[in-house]
N, C-alpha and C positions, 0 to 999 in steps of 0.2 A: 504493500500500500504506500510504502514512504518512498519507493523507487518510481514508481509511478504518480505522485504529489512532485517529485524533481524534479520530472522532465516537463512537467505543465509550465509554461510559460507565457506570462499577462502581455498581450503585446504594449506600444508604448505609444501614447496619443500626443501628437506634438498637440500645444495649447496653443490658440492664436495668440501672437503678439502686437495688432497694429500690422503684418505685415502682409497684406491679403494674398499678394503671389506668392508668397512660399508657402506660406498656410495651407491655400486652394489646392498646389501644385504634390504636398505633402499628403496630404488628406484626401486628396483624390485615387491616389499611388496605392494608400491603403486600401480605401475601397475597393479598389479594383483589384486589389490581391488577396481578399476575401472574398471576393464573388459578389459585393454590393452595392457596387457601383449604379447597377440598373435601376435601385428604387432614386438614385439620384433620376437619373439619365431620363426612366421614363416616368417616373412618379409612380405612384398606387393608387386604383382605385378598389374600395371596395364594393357589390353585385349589390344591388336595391335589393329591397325584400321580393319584388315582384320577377326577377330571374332567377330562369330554371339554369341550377347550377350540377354538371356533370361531375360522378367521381373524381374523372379524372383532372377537371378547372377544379373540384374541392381540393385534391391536394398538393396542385400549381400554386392556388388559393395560402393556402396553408404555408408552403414554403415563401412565398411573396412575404406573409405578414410575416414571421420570423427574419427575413431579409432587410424591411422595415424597420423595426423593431431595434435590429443592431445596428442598423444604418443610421438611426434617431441616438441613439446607445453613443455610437463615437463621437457623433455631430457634437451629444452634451458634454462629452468627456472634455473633449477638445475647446468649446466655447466658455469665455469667463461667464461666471454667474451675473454679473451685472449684463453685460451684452444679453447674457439667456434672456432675462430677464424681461427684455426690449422685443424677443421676437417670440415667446412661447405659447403666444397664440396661432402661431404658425400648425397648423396641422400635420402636411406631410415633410420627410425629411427633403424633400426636395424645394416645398416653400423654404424651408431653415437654409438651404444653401442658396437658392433666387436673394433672400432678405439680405445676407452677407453680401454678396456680390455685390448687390445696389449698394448697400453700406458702405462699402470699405472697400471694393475693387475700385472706385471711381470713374468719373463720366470723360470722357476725352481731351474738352478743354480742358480741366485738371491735368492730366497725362502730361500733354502739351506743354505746359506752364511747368511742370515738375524738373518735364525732359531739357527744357530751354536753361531750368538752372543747375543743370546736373552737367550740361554741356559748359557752359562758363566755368564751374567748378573743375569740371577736367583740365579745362584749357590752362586756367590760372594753376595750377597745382606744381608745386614744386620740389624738390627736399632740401628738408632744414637744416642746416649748420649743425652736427654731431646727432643730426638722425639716423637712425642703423638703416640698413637695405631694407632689413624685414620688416620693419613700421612703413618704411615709404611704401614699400610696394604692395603692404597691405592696403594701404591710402587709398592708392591708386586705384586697386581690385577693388573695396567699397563700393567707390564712386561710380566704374564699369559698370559692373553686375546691378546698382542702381538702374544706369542707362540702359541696358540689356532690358530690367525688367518692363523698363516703361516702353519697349518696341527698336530703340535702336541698337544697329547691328554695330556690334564691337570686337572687332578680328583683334589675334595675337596681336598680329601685326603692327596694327595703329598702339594698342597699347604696350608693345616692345619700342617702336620709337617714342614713345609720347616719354618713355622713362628716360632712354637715351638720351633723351634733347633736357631732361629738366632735373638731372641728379647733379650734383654738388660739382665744382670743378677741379674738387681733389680728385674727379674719377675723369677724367678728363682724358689721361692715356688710356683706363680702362676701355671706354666708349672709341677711341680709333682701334683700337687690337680686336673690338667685338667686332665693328662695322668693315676692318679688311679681312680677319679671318672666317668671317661668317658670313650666313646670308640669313641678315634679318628679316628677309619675308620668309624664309624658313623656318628663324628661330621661333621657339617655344616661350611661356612665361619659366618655367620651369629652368630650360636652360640657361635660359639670363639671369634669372636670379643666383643659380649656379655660379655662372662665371663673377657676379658681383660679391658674391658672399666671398670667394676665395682670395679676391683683390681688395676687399675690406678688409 
């Protein structure tokens, strides 16, 4: 009994934080690797009293509302009490994720307006005077994967030169020895950071 109590394992609900695409992106992942994505995708309904309901739609039926049921199950895991709180007159799990969306995915000109300062923020970005590689270039990735999430496309590439052009100019021989022996549209973030951590 206690070797079989070991191997049970609770899976693990990420909570929303504010940050609707990773959240959504997270959360959906699960769903769909438990089989329950559908009652998102197509909703539920349940048969009026007045349909003739077959064995076999009884335990389609059946299996649906348990699907339901866990689907609603992670939805509350996952959402803070206060948020719940705002949408739990939502009936199907599928209202509870429409309600998020609208909430907290945001409406385009938002997007737009996010993306427009995320882009200056890239542009301006620079490293500071006895900042180590690995803060800047964390800096840097924040910022990206911001931009990424609101729709713009962010190759290695743009962000291997963008670091290139804006790291301190004690790396100054570093940055000619990357740019003759390499080829930065080839390089990786990986391997840049590589070669800058070993010349740090």
């Amino acid at each position: 009994m206690a070797a079989k109590a070991s191997n049970f394992q609770v899976s693990c609900v990420p909570k929303f934080d504010g940050d609707y695409d990773h959240w959504s992106l997270v959360i959906e992942t699960l769903l769909k690797s438990k089989e329950y994505w559908v009652a998102i995708e197509c909703g539920f309904k349940e048969p009026t009293p007045r349909e003739q309901v077959t064995p076999t739609q009884r335990t389609n039926l059946e299996a649906m509302r348990i699907k339901y049921l866990k689907t609603h199950n992670y939805l509350f895991q996952s959402i803070d009490k206060q948020i719940l709180k705002t949408i739990t007159q939502k009936e199907f799990a599928k209202d509870i994720w429409d309600a998020m969306k609208v909430k907290y995915h945001g409406n385009a000109r938002l997007k737009r307006a996010q993306l427009q300062r995320l882009r200056r923020e890239f542009e301006i970005l620079e490293m500071k005077e006895g900042e180590g590689v690995t803060d800047y270039l964390d800096r840097v990735m924040v910022v990206s994967n911001a931009m990424r999430n609101c729709g713009e496309v962010m190759t290695d590439v743009k962000i291997v030169e963008k670091i290139l052009r804006s790291i301190t100019e004690n790396f100054n021989f570093v940055v000619c020895s990357i740019e003759e022996s390499n080829d930065t549209v080839a390089m990786t973030m990986d391997e840049l950071q590589s070669s800058l951590l070993v010349h740090e």
